[in-house]
C-alpha positions in Angstrom: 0.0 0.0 0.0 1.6 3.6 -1.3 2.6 5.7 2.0 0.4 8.3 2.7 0.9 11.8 2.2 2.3 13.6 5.3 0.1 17.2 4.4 -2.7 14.7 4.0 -3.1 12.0 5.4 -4.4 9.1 4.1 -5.5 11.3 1.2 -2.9 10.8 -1.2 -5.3 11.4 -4.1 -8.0 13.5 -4.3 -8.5 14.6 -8.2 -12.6 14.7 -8.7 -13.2 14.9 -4.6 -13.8 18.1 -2.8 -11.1 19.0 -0.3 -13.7 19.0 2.6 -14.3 15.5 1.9 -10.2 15.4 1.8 -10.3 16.5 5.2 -12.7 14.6 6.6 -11.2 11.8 5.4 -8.5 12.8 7.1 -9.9 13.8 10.0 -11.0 10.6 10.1 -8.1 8.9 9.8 -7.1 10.4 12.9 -9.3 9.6 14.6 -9.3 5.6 13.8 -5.2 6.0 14.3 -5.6 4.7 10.5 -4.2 5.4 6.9 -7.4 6.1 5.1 -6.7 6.2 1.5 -8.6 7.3 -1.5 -8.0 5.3 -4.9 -9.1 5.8 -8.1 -11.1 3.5 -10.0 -8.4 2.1 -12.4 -5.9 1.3 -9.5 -5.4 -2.2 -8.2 -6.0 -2.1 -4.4 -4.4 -4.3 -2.0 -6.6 -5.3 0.9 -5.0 -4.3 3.9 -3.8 -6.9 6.8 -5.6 -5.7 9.2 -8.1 -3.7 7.9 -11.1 -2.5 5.4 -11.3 -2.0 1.7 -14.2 -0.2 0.2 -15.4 0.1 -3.2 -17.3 3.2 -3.8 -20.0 3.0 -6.4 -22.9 5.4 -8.1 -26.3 4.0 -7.6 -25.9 2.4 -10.7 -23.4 -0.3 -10.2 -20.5 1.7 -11.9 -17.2 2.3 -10.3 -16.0 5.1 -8.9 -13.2 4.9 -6.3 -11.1 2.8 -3.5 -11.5 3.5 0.0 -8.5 1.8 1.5 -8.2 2.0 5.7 -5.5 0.8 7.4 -5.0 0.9 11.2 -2.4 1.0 12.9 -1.5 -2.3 14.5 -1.5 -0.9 17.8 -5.1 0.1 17.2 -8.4 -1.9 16.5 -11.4 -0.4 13.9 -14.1 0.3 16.0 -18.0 0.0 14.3 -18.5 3.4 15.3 -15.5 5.1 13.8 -15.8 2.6 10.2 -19.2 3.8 10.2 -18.1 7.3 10.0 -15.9 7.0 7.2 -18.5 4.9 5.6 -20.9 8.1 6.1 -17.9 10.6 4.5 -17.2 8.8 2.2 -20.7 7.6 0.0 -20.3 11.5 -1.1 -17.7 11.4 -4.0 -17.7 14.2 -6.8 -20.8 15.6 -4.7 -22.9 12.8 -6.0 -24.0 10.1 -3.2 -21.9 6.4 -3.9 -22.2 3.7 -2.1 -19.6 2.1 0.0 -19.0 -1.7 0.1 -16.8 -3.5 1.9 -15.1 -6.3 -0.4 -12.5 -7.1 2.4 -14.6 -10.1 2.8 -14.1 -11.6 -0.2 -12.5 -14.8 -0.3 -8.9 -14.1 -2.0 -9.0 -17.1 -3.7 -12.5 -16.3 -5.2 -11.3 -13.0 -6.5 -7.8 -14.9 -7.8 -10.0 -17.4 -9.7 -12.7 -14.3 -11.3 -9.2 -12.7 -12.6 -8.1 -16.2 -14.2 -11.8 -16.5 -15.7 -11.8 -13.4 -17.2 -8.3 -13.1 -18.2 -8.2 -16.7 -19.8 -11.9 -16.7 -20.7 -11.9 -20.0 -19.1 -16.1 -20.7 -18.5 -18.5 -23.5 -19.6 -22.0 -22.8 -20.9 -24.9 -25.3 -19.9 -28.4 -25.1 -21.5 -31.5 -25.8 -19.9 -34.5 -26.4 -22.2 -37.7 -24.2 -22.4 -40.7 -26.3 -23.0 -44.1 -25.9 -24.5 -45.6 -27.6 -22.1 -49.1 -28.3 -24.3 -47.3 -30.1 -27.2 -43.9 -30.5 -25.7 -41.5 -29.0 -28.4 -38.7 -27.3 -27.1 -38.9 -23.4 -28.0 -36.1 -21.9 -26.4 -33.2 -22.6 -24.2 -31.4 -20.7 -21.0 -27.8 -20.6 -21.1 -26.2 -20.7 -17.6 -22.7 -20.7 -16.5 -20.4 -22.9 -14.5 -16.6 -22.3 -13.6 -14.2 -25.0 -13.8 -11.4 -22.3 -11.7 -11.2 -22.9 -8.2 -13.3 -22.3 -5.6 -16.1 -24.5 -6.3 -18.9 -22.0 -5.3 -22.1 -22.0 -6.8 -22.7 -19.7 -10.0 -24.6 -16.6 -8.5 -21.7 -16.7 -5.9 -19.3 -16.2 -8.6 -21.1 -13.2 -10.0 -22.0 -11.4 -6.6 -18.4 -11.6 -5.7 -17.7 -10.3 -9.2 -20.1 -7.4 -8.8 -18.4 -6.4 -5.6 -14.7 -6.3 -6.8 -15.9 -4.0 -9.8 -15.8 -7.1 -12.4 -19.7 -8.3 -12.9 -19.9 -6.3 -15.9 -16.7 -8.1 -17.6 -18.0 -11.2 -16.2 -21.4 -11.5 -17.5 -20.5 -9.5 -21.0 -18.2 -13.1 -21.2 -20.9 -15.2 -20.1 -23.1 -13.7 -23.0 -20.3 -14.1 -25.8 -20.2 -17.5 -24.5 -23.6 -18.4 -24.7 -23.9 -17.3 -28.0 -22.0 -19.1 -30.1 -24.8 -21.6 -30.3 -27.0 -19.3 -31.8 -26.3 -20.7 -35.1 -26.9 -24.4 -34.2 -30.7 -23.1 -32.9 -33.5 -24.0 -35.3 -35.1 -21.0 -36.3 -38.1 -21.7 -34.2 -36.0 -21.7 -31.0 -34.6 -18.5 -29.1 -31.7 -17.9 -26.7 -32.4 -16.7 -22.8 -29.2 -14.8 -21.7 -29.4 -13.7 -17.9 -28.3 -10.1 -17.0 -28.2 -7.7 -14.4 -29.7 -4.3 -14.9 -26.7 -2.5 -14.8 -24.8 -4.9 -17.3 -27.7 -4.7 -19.7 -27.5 -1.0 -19.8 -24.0 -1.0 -20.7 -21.7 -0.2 -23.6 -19.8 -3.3 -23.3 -23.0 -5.8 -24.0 -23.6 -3.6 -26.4 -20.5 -3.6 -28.2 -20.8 -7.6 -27.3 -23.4 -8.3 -29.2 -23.1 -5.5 -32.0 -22.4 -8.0 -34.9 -24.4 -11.1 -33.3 -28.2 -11.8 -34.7 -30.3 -10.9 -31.7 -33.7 -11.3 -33.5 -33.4 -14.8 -31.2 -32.1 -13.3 -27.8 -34.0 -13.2 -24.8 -32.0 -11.0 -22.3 -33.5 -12.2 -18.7 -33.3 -9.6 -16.2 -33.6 -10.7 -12.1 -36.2 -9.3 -10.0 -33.5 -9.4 -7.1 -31.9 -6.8 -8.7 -32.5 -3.2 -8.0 -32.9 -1.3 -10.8 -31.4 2.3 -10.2 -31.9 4.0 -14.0 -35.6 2.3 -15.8 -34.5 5.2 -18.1 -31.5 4.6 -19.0 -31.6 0.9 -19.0 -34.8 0.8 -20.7 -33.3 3.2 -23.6 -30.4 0.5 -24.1 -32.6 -2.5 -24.3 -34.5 -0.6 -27.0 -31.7 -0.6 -29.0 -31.6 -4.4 -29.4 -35.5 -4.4 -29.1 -35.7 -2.5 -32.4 -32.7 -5.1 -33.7 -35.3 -8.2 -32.9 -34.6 -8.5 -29.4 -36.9 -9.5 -26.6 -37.1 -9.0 -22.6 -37.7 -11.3 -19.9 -37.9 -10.5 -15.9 -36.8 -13.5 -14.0 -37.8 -15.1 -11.2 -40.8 -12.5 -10.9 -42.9 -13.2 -7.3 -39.6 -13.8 -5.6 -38.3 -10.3 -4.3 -37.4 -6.8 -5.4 -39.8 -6.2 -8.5 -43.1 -6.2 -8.0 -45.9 -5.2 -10.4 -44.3 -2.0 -10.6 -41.1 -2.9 -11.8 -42.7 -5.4 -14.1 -44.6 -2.5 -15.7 -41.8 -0.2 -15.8 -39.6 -2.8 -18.1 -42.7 -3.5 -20.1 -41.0 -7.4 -20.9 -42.3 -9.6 -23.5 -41.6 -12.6 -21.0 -42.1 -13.0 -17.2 -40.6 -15.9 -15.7 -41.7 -17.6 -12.5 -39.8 -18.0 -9.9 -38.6 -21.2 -8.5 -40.1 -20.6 -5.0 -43.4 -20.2 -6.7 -43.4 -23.5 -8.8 -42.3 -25.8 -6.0 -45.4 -27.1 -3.9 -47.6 -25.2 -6.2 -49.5 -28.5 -6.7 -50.5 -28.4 -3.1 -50.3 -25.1 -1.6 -53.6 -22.9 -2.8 -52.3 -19.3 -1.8 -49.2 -20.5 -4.2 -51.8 -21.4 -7.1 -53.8 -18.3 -6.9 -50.6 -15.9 -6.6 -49.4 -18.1 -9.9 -52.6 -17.7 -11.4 -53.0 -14.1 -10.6 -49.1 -13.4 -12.1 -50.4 -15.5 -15.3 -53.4 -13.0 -15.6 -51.3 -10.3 -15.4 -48.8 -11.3 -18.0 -51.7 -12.3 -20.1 -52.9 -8.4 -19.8 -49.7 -7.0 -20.8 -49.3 -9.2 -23.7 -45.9 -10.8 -22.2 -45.6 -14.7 -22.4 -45.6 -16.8 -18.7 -42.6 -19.3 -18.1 -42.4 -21.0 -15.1 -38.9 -22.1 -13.8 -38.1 -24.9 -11.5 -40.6 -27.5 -12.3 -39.3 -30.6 -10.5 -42.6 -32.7 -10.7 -45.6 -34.0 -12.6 -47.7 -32.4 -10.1 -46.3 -29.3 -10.5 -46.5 -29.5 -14.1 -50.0 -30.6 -14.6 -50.8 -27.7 -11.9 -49.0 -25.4 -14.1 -51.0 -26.5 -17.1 -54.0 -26.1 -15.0 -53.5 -23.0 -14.2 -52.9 -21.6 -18.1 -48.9 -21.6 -17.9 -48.0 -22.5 -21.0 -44.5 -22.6 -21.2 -42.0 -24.4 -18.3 -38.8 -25.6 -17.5 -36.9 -27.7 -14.6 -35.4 -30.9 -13.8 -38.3 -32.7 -14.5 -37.6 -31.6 -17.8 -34.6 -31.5 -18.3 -31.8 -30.7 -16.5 -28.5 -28.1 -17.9 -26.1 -29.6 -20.0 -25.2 -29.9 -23.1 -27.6 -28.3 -25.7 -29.9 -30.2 -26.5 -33.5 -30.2 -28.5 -35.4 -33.2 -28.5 -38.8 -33.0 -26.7 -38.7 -34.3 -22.7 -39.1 -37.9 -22.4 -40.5 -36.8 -18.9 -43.6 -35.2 -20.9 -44.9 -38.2 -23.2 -47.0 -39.7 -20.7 -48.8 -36.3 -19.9 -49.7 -34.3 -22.8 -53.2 -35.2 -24.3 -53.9 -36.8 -20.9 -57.0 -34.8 -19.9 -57.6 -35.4 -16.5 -54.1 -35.7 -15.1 -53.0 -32.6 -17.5 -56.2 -30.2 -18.0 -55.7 -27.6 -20.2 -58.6 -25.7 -19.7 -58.1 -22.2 -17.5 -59.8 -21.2 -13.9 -62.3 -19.2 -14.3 -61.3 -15.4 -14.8 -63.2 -13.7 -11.8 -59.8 -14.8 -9.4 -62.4 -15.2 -6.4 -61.9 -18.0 -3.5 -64.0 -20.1 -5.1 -61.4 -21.0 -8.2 -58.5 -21.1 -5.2 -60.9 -23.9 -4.0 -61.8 -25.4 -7.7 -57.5 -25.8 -7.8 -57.5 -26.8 -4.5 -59.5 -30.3 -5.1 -58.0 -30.7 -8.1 -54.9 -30.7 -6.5 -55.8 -34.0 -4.9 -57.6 -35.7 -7.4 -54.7 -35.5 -9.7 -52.1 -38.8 -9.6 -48.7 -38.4 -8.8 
């Protein structure tokens, strides 16, 4: 870690900041008996022994600066005084960041993110999108698994990503990857890409998928994600919108979004959650909350997928219910790509009574909640 200045200490660089927030910096600094220095964006910080590294961020995701703090070994960082610089220093260029702390990311996680991207060492599994009335395969989601070291689970691998200032790079790889099928899809068959909101708003997806054929491409935004711009990020996914592209939120029901945010992004595809599809053969309140998110899709003209379908039940429930296209385990699990329709499926379809495909009446009262309800129980396993 460079020495800090002695006029300024633990400020050795404060282009773009205000020098009260130099000082207060430095004041604090003194006060946690602590080198407190301020990075810019395109330095490579080194987390300190024994203490804190922050990554200061706009609202949007993007970069911004370092926050380095280093006590003194004779001294400890109390929550207090952290707090305080945490307070000082979200205000950068006059513009409110946010400050997280990635001193908690696991060194060999952030070793093996560098090796991914540097080497562009990453496998691409596909997991088939069904119609679940005729059971033809009409799309597929590509998802990503990392051969580096550690062996943590795939949204691990992005979150840490995010926080070290590298989920853009990351994901912009993960779609170049998952691409390069597109020309082995039949031409009745799209690709599901997943994306954060900040990532699909960027110039580097853009320039990523300039020269590819996106009239197939379904970019699948997560509900989990907070979206901090619906302008901005609704003006770049009109760009590949008027190119052919389409829009999905995923795993819609299951947190942030809501109805609001599903409006805002105006998709073409909502996608239920997991937690919503599991049980949904035997839990009412689940079937009318599906039901209800399949009358709303229906409304703004957007397609329903449900994810995470791991039994016949939940299928037939599904099919019940009016959801017309699925994918899971019970489908099919990701691997390689693959097209042919779901063995899983060709005891069901056509099947009347195990696999209704009439809908519940529209009026959404208790009394179609109770209609699911029995036949919930009357269908076989």
């Amino acid at each position: 870690m460079p020495s800090p200045s002695p006029h300024a200490r633990g400020v050795p660089w404060a282009v773009g900041t205000t020098s009260s927030l130099a000082r207060l910096l430095a004041l604090a600094g003194e006060e946690l008996d602590a080198d407190v220095q301020l990075l810019p964006p395109h330095a490579e910080p080194r987390r300190p022994e024994h203490g804190r590294l922050l990554r200061l961020c706009y609202p949007d995701g993007r970069l911004r600066a370092w926050l380095s703090i280093a006590p003194d070994r004779r001294a400890r960082l109390s929550s207090d005084t952290e707090r305080i610089v945490r307070l000082i220093a979200r205000f950068v260029d006059g513009e409110l960041a946010e400050a997280i702390d990635v001193t908690t990311v696991d060194r060999e996680c952030e070793a093996g993110i560098r090796t991914v991207l540097e080497r562009g060492h990453l496998r691409i599994v596909y997991q088939p999108i069904v119609d679940l009335a005729t059971g033809d395969v009409v799309g597929v989601e590509a998802l990503s698994r990392f051969p580096e070291p550690p062996q943590n689970p795939p949204d691990v691998w992005f979150a840490h990503a995010a926080t070290l200032g590298l989920g853009i790079p990351l994901e912009v790889l993960a779609v170049r990857r998952a691409v390069e099928v597109l020309d082995q899809l039949p031409a009745s068959a799209y690709l599901s890409v997943n994306v954060s909101p900040a990532a699909a708003a960027s110039d580097e997806l853009a320039r990523a998928l300039a020269d590819v054929p996106v009239d197939r491409l379904v970019l699948e935004i997560t509900e989990h994600a907070e979206v901090s711009d619906y302008a901005a990020l609704n003006a770049a996914v009109d760009r590949l919108r008027a190119r052919g592209a389409r829009l999905a939120v995923d795993d819609t029901g299951s947190g942030f979004a809501s109805m609001r945010h599903v409006l805002r992004l105006a998709p073409d595809i909502v996608k239920l959650d997991t937690t919503l599809t599991s049980d949904i053969d035997s839990d009412s309140f689940l079937r009318a909350l599906g039901f209800s998110l399949r009358s709303f899709a229906s409304a703004i003209d957007a397609e329903v997928v449900a994810e995470g379908i791991e039994t016949g039940r939940e299928l037939d429930a599904l099919r019940f219910l009016g959801v017309r296209y699925g994918q899971g385990y019970y489908l099919r699990p990701p691997g390689p790509l693959a097209l042919e329709p779901p063995l899983s499926l060709a005891g069901r379809l056509g099947e009347g009574e195990t696999a209704p495909l009439h809908r519940p009446r529209e009026s959404g009262g208790r009394g179609d909640v109770q209609d699911m309800g029995s036949f919930s129980r009357a269908t076989p396993a």
